[in-house]
N, C-alpha and C positions, 0 to 999 in steps of 0.2 A: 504493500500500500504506500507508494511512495510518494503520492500525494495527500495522503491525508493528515499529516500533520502542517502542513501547507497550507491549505484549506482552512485546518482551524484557526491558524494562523490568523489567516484572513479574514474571518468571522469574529473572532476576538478583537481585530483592534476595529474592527467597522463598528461590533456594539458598543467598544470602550468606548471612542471618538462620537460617534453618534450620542451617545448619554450626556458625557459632559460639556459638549459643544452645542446647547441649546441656542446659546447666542446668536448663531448663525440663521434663527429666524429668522424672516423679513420683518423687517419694520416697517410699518402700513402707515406710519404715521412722519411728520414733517419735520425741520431743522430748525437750527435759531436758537440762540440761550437763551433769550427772554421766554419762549417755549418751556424749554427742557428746563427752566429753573422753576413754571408753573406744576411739576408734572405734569407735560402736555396735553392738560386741559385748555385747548385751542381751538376748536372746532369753532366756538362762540365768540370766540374773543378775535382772533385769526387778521390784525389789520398791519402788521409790520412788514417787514421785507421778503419774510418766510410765507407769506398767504397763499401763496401759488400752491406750496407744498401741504396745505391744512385745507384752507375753506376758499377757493380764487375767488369766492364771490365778494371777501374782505379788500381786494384790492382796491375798491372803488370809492374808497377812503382819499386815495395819493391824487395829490394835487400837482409832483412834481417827481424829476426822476430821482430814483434812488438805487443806490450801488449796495452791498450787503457781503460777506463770508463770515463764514467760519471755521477754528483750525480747533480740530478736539484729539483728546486724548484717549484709550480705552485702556486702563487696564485689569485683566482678569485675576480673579483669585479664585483658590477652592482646595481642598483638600479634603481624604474621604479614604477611612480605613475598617476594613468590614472584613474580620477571619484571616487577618494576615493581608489583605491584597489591601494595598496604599496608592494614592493617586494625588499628583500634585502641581497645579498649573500655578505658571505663571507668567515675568514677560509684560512689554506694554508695545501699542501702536499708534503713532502719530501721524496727522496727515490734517488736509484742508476736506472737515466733509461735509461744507456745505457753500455753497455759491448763487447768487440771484441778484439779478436786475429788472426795475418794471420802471415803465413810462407810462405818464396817462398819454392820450390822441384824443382826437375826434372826428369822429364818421358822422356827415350830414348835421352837424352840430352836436352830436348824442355824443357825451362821455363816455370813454373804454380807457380801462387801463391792460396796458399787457404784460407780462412776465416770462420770462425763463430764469430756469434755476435748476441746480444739481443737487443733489442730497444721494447720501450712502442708503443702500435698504439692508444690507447685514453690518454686524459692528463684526469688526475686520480684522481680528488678528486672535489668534488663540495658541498656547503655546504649555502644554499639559505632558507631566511621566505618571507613567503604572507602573508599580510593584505586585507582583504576586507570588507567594509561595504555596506548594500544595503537595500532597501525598498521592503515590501510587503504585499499581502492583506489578512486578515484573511478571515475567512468563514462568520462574518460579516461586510466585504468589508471597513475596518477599515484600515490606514495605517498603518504596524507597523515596528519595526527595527530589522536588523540581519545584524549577524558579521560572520564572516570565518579568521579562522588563523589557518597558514599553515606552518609547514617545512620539508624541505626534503636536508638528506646526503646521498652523491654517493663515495663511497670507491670499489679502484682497477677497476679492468678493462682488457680487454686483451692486450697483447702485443705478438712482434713477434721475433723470432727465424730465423734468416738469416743465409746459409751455405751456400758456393760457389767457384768459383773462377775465374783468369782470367790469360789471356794470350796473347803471341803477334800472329797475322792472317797474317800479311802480311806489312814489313817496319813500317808504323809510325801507323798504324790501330791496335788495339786492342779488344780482343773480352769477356766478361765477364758472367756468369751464376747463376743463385743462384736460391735456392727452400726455400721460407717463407712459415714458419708455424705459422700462428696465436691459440694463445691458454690461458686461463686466467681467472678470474673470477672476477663481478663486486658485492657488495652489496650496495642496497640503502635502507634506511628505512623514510618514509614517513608520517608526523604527522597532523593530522588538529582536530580545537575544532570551532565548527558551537552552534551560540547561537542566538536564536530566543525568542525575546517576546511577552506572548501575544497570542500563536499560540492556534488555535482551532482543535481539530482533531476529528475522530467519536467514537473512543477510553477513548477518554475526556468528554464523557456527555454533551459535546456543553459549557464542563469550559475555560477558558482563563487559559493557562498555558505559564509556562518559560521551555523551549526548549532548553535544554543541549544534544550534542554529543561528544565523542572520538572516534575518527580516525585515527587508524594504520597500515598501510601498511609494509610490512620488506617483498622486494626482493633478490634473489639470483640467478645470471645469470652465466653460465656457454657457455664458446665460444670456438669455434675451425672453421680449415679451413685450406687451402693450396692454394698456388699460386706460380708462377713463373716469376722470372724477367730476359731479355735477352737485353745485354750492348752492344753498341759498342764506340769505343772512337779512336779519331784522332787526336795526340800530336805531338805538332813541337814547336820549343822556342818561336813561341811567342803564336800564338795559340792553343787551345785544344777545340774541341766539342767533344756531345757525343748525342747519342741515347739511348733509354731506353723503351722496352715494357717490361711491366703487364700483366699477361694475367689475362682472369676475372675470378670468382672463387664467390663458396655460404659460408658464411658464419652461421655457425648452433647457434645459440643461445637457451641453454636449462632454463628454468626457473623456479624457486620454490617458490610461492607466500603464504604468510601469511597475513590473514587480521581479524583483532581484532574492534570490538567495542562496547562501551559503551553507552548508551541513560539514560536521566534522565528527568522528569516530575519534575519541582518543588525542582527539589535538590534529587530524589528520584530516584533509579533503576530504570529503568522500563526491567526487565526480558525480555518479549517476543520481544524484541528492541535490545538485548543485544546478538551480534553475535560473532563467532570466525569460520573461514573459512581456511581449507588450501588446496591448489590446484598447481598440481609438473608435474615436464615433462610438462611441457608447450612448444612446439619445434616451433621455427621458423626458413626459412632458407630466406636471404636475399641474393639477388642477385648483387654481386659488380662487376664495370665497369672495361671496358678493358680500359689500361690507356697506353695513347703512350706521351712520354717527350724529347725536344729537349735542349740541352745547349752548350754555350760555354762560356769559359774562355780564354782574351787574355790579354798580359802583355805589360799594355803600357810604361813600363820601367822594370828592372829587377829590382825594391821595388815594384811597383803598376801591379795589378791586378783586372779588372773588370769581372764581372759576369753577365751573365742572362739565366734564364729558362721559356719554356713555356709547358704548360702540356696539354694535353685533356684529358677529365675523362668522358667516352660516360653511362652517365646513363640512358638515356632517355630509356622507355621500359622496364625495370630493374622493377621485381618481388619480391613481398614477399610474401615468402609461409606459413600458420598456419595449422600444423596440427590437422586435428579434428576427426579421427578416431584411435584408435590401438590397435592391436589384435595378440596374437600369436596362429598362426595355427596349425595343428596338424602334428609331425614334426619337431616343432621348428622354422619354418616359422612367420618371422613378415608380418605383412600386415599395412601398413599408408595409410591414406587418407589425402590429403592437399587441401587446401582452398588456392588461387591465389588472392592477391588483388596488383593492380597497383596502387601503391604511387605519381604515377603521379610524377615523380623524371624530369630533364630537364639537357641536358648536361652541361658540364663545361669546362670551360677555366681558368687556372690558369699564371700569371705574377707574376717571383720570379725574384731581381734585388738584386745584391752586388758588393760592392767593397774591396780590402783588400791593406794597405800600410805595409811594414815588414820597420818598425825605427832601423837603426842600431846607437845604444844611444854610443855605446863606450865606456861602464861602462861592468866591468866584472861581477857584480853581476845579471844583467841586460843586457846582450849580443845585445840580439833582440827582440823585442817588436812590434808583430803584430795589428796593429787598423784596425778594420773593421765595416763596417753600408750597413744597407740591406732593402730592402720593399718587402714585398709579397702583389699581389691580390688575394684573395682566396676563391670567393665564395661559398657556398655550396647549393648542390641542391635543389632547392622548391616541397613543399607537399602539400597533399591536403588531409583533414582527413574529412569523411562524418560520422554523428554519427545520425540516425535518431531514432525519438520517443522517445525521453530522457525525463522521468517522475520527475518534481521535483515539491515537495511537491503538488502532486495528479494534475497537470497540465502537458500538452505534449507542448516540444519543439523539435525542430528539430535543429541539432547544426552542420554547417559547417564552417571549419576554417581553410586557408592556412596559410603558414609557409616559410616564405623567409630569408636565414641565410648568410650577405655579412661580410666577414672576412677582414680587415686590420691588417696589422704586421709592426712593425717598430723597426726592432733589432739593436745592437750596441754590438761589442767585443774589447776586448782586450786581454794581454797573456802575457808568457812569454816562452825565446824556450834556450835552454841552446844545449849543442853538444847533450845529450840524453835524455833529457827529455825537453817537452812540454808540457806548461800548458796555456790552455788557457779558458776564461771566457765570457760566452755571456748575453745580455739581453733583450728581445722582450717585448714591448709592444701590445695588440690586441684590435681593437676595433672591437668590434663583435656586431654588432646591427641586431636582430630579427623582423619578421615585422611580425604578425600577424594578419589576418583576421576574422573575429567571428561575424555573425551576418550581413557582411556588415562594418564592422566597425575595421579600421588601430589600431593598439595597435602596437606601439613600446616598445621590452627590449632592454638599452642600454649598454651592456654587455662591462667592461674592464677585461684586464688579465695580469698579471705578469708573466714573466717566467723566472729564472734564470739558467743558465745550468754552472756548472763546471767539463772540459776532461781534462785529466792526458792520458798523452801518455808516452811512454815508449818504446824506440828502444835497442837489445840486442845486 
C-alpha cells in the first residue's frame, strides 16, 4: 500500500488547515476604520468614503470628490492542545486593503454620485504548526510511538472591486447600485515530517524499522466571480436606515497543486516511496448566498451616534461543484462534467452593534476626535465532510467530521478629522472558536485575531 500513508497525509493537513483557517471566509461586508471601529454596523449609517462597499445608496450624501485608503494589519493567534496533539499559529500581514474614490456628476440636472473602490474579501495571511503524538500497533501487535509535525502558510487571497453609484429616489429616500467583482489569488504551502518507530512492513523482510516521511504540499488558487449589491437608504437629522441586497453569485476557484515526498527506512531513501505529483485546473464552483441586510443609524445628540445591523446570509442548500471531466470538442467546443456535493452549509444570522462620540477637544492641532467601540455576532456556516475508506498504515477507517465556526469581534476606534483630511484608526479583537467533530469526539480550536486598520480620507 504504498500510497496510503500518503493519502493520509493529505487528509490530515487538509482537515488541520481547513479547521483553523476559518478566517479565510469571505467577508460580505465593507472597508474603512471608521466602519470597523463601529463593529461594522454600517449598512444604516454607510455615508463616508467606504459606501460603495456597505450601502452605495449613502453616496449621495458627497457634495464633492473625495480620495480614501486604507493600510491594515492582521494578525493571527491560537493555540489548541487536545491528547497530546498541539497547534500553534502565528505571524502577521500587512498590506493596503482598502482603496476608493467617488465624484458627484450630473445627468440632465439629477444628482449621481459614483465610486470605485477595492476592498480585501478574505483576511490574508495565516501562518499555523501541528504537533501530534500517538500510539500504535506493529505487525507484531507491539505498542509503538509516532509523531506528526505539521505546518502550513496561506499568503493573498481574493479580494473585490466595487463600482457604482447612488442617488436621491424620492425626498429623504435614496437609492444606491454597485456591481463587485471578486478576483485574486491565494498560495499556501503545506509541510509535515511523520516518524514512526519500530514499524514493520512486507517490504521490510518482517525487520523492525525507523519510519521517516516528508511532506509537501504548495497550492495555488486562483478566484473570480460577480455579484451585485442594491441600497436603499432613509436620512433625516436624526435618523438614517438603510437596506441592502446581494444577490447570490458562484464563485470559480481554479487550483494548481504540487505535492512532493520523501520516505526513508532507517535514515535511508527509500526510492519506490519517494513521490513528486503535480495536478492543475482543478475547478471548483461554490455557490454563495443571497444576502439581505437591515440598519440604522440614529443621533442621540448631534456628538453621539448609535449603530446597528442585522444580516441574513441564506446558505442552506448552497452547492459545491468539482469538476471531473474536460474535453474540447471538435470545433472548439469545451464540454465539463461537475460532480455536486452538499456541504451541508445552515443559514445565518448576523448582529453588528456600534457607537461613535465626535470630542470636540478645542485644541487646533486636534480639532475633532472621533471614539468609537462596536460588537459583531458573526457566525459562520456548519459543515459536514464524509471521507470514507481512509487506509492508514494498511488498516481502513472511515473518517467523518463536522465543523462549527462562531465569530466574536470586539472593535474600538479613534481618529483625527481636520476641515480636509481624516484620519482615523481602528482595532478589532476576534474570538473565533472552531468546534470540530471526528470520530464522535468535540475538539475545540480557540482561534484569536488582531486587526489593525488605518483610513486616510481626503476631500478636494
Amino acid at each position: 500500500m504504498r500510497w496510503s500513508l500518503f493519502k493520509f497525509l493529505a487528509i490530515f493537513l487538509t482537515l488541520t488547515t481547513t479547521a483553523f483557517c476559518q478566517f479565510q471566509n469571505i467577508d460580505f461586508n465593507g472597508g474603512g476604520a471608521r466602519a470597523e471601529g463601529m463593529g461594522k454596523a454600517f449598512l444604516g449609517v454607510s455615508d463616508d468614503i467606504s459606501a460603495v462597499s456597505w450601502n452605495p445608496a449613502g453616496l449621495y450624501v458627497h457634495e464633492k470628490p473625495v480620495l480614501g485608503f486604507s493600510f491594515g494589519s492582521f494578525m493571527p493567534r491560537g493555540k489548541f492542545d487536545y491528547r497530546g496533539t498541539k497547534l500553534d499559529q502565528s505571524g502577521s500581514f500587512n498590506k493596503i486593503s482598502f482603496l476608493s474614490f467617488l465624484a458627484p456628476l450630473r445627468i440632465k440636472g439629477h444628482h449621481f454620485v459614483g465610486s470605485i473602490s477595492y476592498s480585501k474579501a478574505f483576511e490574508e495571511y495565516s501562518n499555523s504548526a501541528y504537533d501530534t503524538s500517538f500510539l500504535y500497533l506493529n505487525a507484531f501487535g507491539l505498542v509503538n510511538n509516532g509523531a506528526i509535525s505539521s505546518s502550513s502558510e496561506y499568503h493573498g487571497g481574493p479580494y473585490q472591486i466595487n463600482i457604482g453609484f447612488g442617488t436621491r429616489m424620492y425626498e429623504n429616500i435614496s437609492f444606491g447600485f454597485s456591481a463587485n467583482i471578486l478576483t485574486g489569488k491565494a498560495f499556501t504551502e503545506s509541510n509535515a515530517y511523520t516518524f514512526l518507530e519500530n514499524l514493520v512492513r512486507d517490504d521490510s523482510y518482517g525487520q523492525e524499522i525507523f519510519f521517516e516521511e516528508d511532506y509537501t504540499e504548495i497550492d495555488s488558487t486562483a478566484y473570480s466571480g460577480v455579484n451585485f449589491t442594491v441600497g436603499f437608504k432613509y436620512n433625516t437629522d436624526k435618523l438614517n436606515a438603510g437596506l441592502v441586497i446581494k444577490t447570490p453569485y458562484n464563485i470559480k476557484a481554479t487550483t494548481d497543486i504540487s505535492l512532493y515526498r520523501i520516505t526513508k527506512y532507517n535514515g535511508l531513501v527509500k526510492n519506490n516511496w519517494t513521490d513528486t505529483i503535480f495536478v492543475d485546473d482543478i475547478l471548483q464552483k461554490v455557490d454563495m448566498p443571497l444576502i439581505i441586510g437591515v440598519g440604522t443609524g440614529y443621533n442621540l445628540s448631534e456628538k453621539m451616534l448609535v449603530a446597528m445591523d442585522m444580516e441574513y446570509r441564506g446558505f442552506k442548500d448552497k452547492m459545491v461543484k468539482t469538476r471531473t471531466e474536460f474535453s474540447i470538442q471538435p470545433g472548439g467546443d469545451k464540454e465539463e462534467t461537475f460532480e455536486e456535493t452538499d456541504p451541508l452549509w445552515q443559514n445565518v444570522f448576523t448582529v453588528r452593534m456600534g457607537a461613535e462620540y465626535m470630542w470636540e477637544t478645542g485644541m487646533e492641532i486636534f480639532p475633532l476626535v472621533p471614539l468609537r467601540l462596536g460588537f459583531a455576532y458573526l457566525p459562520l456556516s456548519s459543515s459536514e465532510l464524509k471521507i470514507d475508506s481512509v487506509v492508514i498504515l494498511d488498516s481502513v477507517y472511515q473518517v467523518v467530521t463536522t465543523a462549527k465556526t462562531i465569530n466574536y469581534n470586539f472593535s474600538a476606534g479613534i481618529g483625527v478629522h481636520w476641515e480636509q483630511i481624516y484620519l482615523d484608526l481602528a482595532y478589532t479583537y476576534s474570538s473565533n472558536d472552531v468546534v470540530n467533530r471526528i470520530y464522535g469526539i468535540d475538539q475545540t480550536l480557540e482561534n484569536r485575531y488582531h486587526h489593525f486598520n488605518l483610513t486616510f480620507t481626503g476631500y478636494f
